[in-house]
mmCIF file as Biopython writes it, N, C-alpha, C and O atoms, coordinates in Angstrom:
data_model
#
loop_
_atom_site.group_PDB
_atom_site.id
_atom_site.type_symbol
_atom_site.label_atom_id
_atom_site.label_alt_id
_atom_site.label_comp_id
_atom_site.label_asym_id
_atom_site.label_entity_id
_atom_site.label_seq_id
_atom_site.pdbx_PDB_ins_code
_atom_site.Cartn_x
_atom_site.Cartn_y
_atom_site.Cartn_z
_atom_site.occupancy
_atom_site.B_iso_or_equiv
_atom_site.auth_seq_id
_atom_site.auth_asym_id
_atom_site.pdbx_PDB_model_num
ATOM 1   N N  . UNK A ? 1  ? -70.417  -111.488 -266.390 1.0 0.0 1  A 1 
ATOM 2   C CA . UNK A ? 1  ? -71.785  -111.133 -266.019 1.0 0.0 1  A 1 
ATOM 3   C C  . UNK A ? 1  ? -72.003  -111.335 -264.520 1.0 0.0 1  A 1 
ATOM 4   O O  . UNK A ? 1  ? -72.490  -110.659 -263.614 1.0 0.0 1  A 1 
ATOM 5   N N  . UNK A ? 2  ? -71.411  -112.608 -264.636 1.0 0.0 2  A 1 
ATOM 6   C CA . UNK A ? 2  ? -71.642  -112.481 -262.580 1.0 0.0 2  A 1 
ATOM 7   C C  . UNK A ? 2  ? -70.546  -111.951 -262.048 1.0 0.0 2  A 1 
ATOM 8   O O  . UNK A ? 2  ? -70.899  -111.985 -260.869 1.0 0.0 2  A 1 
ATOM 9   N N  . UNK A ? 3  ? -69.563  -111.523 -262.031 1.0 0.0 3  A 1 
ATOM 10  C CA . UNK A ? 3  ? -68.977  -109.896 -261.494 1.0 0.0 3  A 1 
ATOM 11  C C  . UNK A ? 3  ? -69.688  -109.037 -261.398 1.0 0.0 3  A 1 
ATOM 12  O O  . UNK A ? 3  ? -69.804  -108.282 -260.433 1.0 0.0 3  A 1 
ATOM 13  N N  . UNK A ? 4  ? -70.261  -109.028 -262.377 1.0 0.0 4  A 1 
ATOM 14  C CA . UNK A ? 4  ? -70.998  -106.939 -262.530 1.0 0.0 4  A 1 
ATOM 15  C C  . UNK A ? 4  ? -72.058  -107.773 -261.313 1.0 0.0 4  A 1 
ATOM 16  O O  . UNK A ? 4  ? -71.996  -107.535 -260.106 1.0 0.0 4  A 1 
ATOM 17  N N  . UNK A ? 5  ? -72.822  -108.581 -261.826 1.0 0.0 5  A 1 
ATOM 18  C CA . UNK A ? 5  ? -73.788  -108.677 -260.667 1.0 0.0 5  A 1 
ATOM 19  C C  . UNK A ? 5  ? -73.733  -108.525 -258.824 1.0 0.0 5  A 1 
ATOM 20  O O  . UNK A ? 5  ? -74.631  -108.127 -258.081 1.0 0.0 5  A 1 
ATOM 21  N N  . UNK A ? 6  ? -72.093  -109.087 -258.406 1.0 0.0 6  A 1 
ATOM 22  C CA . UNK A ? 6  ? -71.743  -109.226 -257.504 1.0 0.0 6  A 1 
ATOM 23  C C  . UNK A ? 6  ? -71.520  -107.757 -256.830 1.0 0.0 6  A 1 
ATOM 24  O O  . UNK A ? 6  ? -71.947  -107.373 -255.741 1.0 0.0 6  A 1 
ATOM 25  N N  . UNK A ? 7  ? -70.780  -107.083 -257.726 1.0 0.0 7  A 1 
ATOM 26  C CA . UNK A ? 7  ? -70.447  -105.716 -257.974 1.0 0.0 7  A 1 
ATOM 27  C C  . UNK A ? 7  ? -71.815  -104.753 -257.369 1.0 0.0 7  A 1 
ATOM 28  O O  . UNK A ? 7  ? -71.711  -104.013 -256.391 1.0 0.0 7  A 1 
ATOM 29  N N  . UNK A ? 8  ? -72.803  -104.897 -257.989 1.0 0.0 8  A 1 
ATOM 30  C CA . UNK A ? 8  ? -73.996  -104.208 -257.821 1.0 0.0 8  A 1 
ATOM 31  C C  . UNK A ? 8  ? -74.893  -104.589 -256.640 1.0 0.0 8  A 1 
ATOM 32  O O  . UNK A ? 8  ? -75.735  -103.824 -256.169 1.0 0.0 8  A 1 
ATOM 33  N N  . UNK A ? 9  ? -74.661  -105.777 -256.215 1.0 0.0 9  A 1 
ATOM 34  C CA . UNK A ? 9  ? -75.591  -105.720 -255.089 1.0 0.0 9  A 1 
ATOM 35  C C  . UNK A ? 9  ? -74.046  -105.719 -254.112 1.0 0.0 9  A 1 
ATOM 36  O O  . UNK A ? 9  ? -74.301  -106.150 -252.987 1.0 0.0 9  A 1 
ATOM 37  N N  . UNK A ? 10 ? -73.090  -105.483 -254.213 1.0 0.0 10 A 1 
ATOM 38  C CA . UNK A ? 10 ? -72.315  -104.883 -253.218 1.0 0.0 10 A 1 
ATOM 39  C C  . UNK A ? 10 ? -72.425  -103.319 -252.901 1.0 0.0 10 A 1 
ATOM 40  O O  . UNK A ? 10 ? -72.192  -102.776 -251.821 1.0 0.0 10 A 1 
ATOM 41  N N  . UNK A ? 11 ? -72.886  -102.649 -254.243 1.0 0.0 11 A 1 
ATOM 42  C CA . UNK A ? 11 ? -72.828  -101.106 -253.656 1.0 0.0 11 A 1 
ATOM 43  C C  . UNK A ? 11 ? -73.865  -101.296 -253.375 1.0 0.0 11 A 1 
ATOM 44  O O  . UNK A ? 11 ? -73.909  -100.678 -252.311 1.0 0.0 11 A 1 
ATOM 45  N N  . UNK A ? 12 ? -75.164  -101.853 -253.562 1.0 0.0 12 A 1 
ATOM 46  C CA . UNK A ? 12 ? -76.556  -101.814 -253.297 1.0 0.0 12 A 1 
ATOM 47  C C  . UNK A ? 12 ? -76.339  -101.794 -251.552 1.0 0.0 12 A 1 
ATOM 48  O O  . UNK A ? 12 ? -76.915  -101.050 -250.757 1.0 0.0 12 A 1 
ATOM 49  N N  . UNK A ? 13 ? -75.428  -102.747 -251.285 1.0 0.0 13 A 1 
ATOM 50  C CA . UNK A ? 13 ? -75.353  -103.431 -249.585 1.0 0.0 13 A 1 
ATOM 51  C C  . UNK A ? 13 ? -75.133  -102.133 -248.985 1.0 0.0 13 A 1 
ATOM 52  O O  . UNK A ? 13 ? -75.945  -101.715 -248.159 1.0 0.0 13 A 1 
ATOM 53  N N  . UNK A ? 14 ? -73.768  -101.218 -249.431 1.0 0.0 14 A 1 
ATOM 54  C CA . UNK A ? 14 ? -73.321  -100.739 -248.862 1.0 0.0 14 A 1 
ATOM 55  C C  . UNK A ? 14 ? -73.894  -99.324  -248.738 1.0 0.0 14 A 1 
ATOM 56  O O  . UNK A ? 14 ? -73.607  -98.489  -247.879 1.0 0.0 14 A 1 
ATOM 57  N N  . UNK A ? 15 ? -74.862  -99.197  -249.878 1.0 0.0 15 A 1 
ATOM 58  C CA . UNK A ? 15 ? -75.445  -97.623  -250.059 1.0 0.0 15 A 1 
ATOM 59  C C  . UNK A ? 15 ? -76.848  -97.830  -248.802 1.0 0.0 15 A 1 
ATOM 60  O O  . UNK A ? 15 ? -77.197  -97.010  -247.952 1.0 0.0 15 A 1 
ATOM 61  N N  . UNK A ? 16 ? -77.346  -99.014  -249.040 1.0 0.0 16 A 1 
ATOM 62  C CA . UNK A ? 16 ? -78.589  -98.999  -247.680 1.0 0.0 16 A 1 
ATOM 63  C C  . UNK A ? 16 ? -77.784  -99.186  -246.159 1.0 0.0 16 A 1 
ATOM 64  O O  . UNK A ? 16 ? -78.282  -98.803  -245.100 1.0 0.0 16 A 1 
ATOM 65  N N  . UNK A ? 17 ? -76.911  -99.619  -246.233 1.0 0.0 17 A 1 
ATOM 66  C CA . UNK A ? 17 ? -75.935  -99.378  -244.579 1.0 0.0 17 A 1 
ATOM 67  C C  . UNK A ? 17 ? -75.665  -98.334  -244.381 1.0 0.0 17 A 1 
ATOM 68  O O  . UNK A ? 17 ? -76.085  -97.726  -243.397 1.0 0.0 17 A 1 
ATOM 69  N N  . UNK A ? 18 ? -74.784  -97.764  -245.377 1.0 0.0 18 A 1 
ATOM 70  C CA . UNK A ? 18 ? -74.693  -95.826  -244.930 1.0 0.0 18 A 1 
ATOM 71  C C  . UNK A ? 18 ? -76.121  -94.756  -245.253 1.0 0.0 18 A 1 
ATOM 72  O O  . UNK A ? 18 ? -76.151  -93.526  -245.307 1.0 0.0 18 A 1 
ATOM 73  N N  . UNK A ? 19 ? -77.328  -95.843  -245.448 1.0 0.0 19 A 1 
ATOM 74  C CA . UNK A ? 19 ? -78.460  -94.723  -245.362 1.0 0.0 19 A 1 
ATOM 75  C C  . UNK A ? 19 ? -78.906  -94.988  -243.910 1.0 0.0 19 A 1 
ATOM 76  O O  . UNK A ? 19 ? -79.438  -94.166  -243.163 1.0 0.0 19 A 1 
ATOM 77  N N  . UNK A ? 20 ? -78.634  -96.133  -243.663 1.0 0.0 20 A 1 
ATOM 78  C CA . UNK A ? 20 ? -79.283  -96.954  -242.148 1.0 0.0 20 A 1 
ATOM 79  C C  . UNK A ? 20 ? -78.604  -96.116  -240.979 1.0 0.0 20 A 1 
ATOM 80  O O  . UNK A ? 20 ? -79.348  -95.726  -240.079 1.0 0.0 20 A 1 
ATOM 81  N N  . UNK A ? 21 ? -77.419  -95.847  -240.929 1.0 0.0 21 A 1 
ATOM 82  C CA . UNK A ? 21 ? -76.044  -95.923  -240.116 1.0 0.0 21 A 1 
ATOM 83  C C  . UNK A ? 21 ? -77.628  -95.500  -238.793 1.0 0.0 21 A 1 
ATOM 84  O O  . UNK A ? 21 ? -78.266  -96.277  -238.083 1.0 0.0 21 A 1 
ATOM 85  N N  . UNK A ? 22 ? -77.781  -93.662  -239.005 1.0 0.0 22 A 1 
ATOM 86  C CA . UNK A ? 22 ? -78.555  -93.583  -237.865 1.0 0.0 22 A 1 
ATOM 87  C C  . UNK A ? 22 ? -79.461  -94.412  -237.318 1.0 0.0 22 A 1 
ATOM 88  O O  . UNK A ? 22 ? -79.249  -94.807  -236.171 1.0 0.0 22 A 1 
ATOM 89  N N  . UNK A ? 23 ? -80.563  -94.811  -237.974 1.0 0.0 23 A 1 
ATOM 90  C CA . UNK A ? 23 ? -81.127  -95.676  -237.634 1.0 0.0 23 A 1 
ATOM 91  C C  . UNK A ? 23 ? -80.767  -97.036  -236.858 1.0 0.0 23 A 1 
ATOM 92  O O  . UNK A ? 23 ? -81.636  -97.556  -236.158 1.0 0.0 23 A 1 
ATOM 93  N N  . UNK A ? 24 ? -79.604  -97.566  -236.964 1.0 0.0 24 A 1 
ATOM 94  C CA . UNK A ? 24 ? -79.259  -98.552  -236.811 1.0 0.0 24 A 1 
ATOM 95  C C  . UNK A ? 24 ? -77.974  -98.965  -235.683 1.0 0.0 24 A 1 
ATOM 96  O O  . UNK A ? 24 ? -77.770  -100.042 -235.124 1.0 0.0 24 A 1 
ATOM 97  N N  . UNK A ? 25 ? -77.377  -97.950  -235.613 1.0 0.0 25 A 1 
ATOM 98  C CA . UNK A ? 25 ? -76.382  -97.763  -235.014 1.0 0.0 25 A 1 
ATOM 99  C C  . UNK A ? 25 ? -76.653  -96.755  -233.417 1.0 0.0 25 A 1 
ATOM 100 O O  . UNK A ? 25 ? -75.954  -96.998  -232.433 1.0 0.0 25 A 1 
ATOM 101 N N  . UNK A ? 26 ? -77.825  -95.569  -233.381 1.0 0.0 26 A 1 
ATOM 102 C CA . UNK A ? 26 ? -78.467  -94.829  -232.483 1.0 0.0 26 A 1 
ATOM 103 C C  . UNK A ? 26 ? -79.288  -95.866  -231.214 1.0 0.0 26 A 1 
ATOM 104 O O  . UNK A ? 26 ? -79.454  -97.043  -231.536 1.0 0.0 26 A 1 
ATOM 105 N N  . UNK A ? 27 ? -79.664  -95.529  -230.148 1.0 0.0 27 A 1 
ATOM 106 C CA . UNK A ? 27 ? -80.426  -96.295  -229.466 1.0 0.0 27 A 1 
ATOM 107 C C  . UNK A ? 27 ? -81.888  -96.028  -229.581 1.0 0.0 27 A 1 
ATOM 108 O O  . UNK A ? 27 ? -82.759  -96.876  -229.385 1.0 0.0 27 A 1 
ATOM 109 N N  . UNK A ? 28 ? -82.076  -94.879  -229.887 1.0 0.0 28 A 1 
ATOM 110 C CA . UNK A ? 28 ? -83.479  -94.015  -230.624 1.0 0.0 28 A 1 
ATOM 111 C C  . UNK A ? 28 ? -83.054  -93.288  -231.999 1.0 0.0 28 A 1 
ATOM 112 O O  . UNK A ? 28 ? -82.977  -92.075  -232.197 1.0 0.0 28 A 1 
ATOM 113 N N  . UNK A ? 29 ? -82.830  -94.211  -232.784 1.0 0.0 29 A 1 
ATOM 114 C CA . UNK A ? 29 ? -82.604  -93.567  -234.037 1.0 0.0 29 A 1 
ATOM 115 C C  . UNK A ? 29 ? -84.121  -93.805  -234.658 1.0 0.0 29 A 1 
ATOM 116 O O  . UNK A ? 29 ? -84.944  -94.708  -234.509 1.0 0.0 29 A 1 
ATOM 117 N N  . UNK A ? 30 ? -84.112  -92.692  -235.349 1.0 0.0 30 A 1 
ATOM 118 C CA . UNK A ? 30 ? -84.874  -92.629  -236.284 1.0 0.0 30 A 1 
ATOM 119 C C  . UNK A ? 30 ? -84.848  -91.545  -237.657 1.0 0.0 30 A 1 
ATOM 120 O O  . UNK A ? 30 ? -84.283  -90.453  -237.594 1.0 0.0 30 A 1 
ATOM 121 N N  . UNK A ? 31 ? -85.525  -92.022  -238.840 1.0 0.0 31 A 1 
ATOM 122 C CA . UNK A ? 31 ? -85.215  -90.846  -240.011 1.0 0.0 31 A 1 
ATOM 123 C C  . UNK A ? 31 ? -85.331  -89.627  -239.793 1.0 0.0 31 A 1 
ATOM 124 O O  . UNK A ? 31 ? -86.039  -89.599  -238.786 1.0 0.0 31 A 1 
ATOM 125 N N  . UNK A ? 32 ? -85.044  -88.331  -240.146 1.0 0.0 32 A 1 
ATOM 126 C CA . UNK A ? 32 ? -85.192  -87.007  -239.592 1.0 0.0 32 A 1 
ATOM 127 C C  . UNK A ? 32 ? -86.650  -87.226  -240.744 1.0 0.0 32 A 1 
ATOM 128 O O  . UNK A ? 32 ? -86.898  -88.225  -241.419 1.0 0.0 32 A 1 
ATOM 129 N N  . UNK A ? 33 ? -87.399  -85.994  -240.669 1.0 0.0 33 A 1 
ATOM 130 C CA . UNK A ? 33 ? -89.021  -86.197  -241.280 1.0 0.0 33 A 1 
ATOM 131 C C  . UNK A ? 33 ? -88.680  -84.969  -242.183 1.0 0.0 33 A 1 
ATOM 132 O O  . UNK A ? 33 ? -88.226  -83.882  -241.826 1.0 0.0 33 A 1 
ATOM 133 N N  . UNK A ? 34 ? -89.043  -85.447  -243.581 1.0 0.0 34 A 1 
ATOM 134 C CA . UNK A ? 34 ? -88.292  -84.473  -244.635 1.0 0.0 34 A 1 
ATOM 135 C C  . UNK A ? 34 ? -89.705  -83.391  -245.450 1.0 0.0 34 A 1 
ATOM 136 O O  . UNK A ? 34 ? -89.750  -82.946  -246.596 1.0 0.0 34 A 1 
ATOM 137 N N  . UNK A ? 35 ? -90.682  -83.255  -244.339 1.0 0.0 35 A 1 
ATOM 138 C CA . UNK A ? 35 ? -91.839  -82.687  -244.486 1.0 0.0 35 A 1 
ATOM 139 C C  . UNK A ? 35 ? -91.499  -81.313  -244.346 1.0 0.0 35 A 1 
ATOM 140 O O  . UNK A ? 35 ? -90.667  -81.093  -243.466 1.0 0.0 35 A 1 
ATOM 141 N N  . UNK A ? 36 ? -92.031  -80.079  -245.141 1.0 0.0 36 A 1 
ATOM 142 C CA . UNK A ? 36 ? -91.350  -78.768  -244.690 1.0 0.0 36 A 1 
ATOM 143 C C  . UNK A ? 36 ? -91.930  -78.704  -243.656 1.0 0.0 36 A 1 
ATOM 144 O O  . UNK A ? 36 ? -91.089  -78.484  -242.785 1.0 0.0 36 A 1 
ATOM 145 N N  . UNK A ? 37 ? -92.927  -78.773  -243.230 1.0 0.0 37 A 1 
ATOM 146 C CA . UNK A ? 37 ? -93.878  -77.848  -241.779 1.0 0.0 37 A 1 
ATOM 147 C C  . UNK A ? 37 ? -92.680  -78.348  -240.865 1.0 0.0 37 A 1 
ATOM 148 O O  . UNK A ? 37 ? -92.334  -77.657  -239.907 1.0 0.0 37 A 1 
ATOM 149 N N  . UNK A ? 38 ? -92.042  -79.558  -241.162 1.0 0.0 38 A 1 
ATOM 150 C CA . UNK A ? 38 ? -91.225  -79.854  -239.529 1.0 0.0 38 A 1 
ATOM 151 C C  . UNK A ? 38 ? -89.612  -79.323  -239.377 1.0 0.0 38 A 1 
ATOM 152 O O  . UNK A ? 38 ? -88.757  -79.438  -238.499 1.0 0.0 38 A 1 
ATOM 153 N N  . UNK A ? 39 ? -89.667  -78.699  -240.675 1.0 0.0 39 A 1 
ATOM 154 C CA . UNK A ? 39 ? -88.103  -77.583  -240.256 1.0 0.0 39 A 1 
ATOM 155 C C  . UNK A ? 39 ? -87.991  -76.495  -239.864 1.0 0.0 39 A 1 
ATOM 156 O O  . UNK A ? 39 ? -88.050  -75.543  -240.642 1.0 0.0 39 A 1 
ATOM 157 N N  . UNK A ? 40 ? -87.802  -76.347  -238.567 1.0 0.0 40 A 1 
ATOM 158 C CA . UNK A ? 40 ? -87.272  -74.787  -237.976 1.0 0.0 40 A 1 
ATOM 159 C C  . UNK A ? 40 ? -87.007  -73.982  -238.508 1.0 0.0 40 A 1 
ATOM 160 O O  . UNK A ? 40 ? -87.411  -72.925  -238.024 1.0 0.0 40 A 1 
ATOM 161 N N  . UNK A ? 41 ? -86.206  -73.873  -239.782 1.0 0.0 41 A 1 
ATOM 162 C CA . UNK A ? 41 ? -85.580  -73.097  -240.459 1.0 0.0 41 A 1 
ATOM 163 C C  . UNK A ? 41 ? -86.536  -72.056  -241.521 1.0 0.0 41 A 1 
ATOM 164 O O  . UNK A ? 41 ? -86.600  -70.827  -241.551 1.0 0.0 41 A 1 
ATOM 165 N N  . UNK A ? 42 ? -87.373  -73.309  -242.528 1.0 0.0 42 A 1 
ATOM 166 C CA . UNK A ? 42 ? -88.422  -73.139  -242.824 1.0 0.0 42 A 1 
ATOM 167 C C  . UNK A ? 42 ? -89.630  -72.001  -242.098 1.0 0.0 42 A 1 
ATOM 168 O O  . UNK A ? 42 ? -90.231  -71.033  -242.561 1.0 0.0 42 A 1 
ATOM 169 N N  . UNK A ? 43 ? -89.621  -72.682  -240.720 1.0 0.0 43 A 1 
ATOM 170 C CA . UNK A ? 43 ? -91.131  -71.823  -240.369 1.0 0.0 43 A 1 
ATOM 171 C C  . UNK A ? 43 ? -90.319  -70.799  -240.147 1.0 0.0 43 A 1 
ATOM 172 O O  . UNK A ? 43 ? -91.110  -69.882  -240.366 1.0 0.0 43 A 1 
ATOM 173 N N  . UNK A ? 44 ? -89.190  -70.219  -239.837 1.0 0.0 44 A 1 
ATOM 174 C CA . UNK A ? 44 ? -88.534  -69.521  -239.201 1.0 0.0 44 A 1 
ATOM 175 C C  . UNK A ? 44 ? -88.960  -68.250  -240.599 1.0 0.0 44 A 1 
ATOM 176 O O  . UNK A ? 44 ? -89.109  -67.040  -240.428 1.0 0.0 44 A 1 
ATOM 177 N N  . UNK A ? 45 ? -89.059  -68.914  -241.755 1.0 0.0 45 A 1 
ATOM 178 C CA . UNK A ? 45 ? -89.114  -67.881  -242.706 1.0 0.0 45 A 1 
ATOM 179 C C  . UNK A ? 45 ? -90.736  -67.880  -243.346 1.0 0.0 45 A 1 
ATOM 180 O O  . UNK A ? 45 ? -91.343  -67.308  -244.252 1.0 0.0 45 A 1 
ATOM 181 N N  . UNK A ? 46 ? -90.926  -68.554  -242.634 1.0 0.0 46 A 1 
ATOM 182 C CA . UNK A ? 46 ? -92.436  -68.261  -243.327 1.0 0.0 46 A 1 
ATOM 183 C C  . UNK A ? 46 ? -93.114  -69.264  -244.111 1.0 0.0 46 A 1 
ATOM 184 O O  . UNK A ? 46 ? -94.308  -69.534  -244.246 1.0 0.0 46 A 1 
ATOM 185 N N  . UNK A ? 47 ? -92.108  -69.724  -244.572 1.0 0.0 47 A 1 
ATOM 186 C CA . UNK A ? 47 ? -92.357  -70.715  -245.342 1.0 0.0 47 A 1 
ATOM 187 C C  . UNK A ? 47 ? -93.113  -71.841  -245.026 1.0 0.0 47 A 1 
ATOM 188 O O  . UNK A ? 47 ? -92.623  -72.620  -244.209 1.0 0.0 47 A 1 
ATOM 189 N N  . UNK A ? 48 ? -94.331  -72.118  -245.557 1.0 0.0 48 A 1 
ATOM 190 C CA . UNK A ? 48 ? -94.824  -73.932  -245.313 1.0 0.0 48 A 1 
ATOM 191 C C  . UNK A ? 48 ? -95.709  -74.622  -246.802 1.0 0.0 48 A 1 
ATOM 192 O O  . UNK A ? 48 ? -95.951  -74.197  -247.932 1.0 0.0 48 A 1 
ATOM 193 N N  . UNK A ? 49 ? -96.026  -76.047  -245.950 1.0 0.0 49 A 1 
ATOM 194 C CA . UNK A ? 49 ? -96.244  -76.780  -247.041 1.0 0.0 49 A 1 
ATOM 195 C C  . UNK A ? 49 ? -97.460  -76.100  -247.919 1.0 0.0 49 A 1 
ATOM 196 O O  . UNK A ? 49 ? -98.348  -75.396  -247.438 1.0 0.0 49 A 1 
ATOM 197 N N  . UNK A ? 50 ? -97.301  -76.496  -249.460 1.0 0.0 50 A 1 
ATOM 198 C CA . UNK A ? 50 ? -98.264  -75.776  -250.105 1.0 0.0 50 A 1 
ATOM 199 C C  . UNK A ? 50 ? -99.627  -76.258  -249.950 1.0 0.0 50 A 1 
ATOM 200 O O  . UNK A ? 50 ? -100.524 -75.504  -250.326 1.0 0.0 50 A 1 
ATOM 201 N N  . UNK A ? 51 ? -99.934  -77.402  -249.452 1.0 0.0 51 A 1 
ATOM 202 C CA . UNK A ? 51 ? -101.755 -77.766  -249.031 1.0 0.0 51 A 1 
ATOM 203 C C  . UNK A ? 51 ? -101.690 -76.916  -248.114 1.0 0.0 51 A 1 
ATOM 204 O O  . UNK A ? 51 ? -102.712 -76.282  -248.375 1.0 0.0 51 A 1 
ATOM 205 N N  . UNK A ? 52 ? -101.165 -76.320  -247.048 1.0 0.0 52 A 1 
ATOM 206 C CA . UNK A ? 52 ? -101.644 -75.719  -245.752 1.0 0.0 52 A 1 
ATOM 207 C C  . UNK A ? 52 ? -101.802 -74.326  -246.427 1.0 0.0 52 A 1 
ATOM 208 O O  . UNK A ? 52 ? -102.694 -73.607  -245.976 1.0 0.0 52 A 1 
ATOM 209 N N  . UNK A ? 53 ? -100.728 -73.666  -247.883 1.0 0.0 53 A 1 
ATOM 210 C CA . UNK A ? 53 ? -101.075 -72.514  -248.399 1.0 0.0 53 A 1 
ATOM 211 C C  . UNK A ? 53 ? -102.236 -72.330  -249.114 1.0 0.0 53 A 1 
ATOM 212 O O  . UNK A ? 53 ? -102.883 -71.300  -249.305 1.0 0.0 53 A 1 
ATOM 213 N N  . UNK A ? 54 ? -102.487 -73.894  -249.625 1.0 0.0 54 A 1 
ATOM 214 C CA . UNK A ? 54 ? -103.822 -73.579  -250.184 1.0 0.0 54 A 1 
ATOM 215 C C  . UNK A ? 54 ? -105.190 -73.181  -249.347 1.0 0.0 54 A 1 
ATOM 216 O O  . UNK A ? 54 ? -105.951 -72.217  -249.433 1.0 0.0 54 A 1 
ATOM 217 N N  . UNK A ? 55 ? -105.166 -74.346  -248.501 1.0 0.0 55 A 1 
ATOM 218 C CA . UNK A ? 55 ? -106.112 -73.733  -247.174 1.0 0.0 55 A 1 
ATOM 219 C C  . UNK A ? 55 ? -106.238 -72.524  -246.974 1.0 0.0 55 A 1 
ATOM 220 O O  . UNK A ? 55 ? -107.287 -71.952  -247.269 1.0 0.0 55 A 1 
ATOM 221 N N  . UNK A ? 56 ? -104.870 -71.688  -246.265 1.0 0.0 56 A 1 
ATOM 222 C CA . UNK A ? 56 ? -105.012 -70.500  -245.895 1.0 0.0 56 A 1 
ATOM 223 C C  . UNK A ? 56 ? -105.841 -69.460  -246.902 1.0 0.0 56 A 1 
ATOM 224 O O  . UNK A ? 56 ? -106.570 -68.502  -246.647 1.0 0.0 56 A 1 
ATOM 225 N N  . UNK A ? 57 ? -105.357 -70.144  -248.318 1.0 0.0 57 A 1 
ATOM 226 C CA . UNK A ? 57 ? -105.747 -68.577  -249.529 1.0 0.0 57 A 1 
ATOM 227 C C  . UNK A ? 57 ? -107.408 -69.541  -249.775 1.0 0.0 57 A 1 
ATOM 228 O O  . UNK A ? 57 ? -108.202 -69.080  -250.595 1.0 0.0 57 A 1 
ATOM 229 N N  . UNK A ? 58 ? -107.647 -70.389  -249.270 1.0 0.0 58 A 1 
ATOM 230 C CA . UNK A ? 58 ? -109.157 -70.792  -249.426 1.0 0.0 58 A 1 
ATOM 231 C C  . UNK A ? 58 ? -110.413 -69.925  -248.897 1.0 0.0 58 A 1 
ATOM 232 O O  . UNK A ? 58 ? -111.445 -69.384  -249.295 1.0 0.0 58 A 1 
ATOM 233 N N  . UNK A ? 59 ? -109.331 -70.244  -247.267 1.0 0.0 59 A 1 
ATOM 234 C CA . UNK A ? 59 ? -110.145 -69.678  -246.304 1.0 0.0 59 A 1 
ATOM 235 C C  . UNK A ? 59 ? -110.523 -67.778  -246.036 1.0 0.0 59 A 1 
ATOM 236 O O  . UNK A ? 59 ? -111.289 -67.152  -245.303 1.0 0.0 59 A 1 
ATOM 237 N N  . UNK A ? 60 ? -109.431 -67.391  -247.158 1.0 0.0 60 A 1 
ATOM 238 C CA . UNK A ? 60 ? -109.291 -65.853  -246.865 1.0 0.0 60 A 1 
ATOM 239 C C  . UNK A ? 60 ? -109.696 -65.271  -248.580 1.0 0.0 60 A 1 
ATOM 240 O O  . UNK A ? 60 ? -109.852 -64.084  -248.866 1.0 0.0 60 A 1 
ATOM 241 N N  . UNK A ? 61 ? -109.817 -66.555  -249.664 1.0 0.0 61 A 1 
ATOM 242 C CA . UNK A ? 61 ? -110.959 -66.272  -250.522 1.0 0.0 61 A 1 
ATOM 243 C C  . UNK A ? 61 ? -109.822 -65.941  -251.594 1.0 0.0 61 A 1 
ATOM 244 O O  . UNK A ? 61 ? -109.981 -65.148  -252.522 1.0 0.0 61 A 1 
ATOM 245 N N  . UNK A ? 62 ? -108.800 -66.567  -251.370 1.0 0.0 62 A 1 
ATOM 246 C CA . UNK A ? 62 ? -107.701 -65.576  -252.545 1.0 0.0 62 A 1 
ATOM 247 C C  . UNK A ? 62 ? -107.251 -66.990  -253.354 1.0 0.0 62 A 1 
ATOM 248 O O  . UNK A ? 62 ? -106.395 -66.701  -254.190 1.0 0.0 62 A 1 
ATOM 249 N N  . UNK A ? 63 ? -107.458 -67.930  -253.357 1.0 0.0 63 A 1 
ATOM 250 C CA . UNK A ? 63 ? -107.159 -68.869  -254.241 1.0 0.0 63 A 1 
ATOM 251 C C  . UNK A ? 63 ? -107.553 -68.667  -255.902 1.0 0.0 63 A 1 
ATOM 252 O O  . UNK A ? 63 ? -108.728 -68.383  -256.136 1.0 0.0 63 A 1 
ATOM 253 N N  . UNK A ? 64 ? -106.855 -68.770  -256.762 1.0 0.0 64 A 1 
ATOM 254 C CA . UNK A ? 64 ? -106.606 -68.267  -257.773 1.0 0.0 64 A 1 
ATOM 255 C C  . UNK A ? 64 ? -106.673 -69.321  -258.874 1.0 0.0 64 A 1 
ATOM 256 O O  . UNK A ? 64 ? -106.442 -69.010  -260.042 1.0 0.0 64 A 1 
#
């Protein structure tokens, strides 16, 4: 029982270090922001978050 335990907060250790690495290892690290409005790629297609779609079809009377 205390194996498995040891076991588990060892991958626990090691899964929050390789989530950290940027953060931690960068001199300005920080998380990338996993919001759609803030991916290039995204606006690139049109695409955005669905409160801002709701707004839009509010404001133009098409909300459904």
């Amino acid at each position: 029982m205390f194996v498995t335990l040891l076991y588990t907060l060892l991958i626990i250790a090691i899964a929050m270090l390789l989530l950290g690495v940027r953060v931690l290892f960068r001199k300005d690290g920080e998380f990338q922001s996993q919001h759609i409005s803030d991916s290039a790629y995204l606006k690139s297609k049109g695409i955005h978050c669905v409160i801002d779609q709701d707004k839009e079809a509010r404001r133009e009377n098409r909300a459904y």
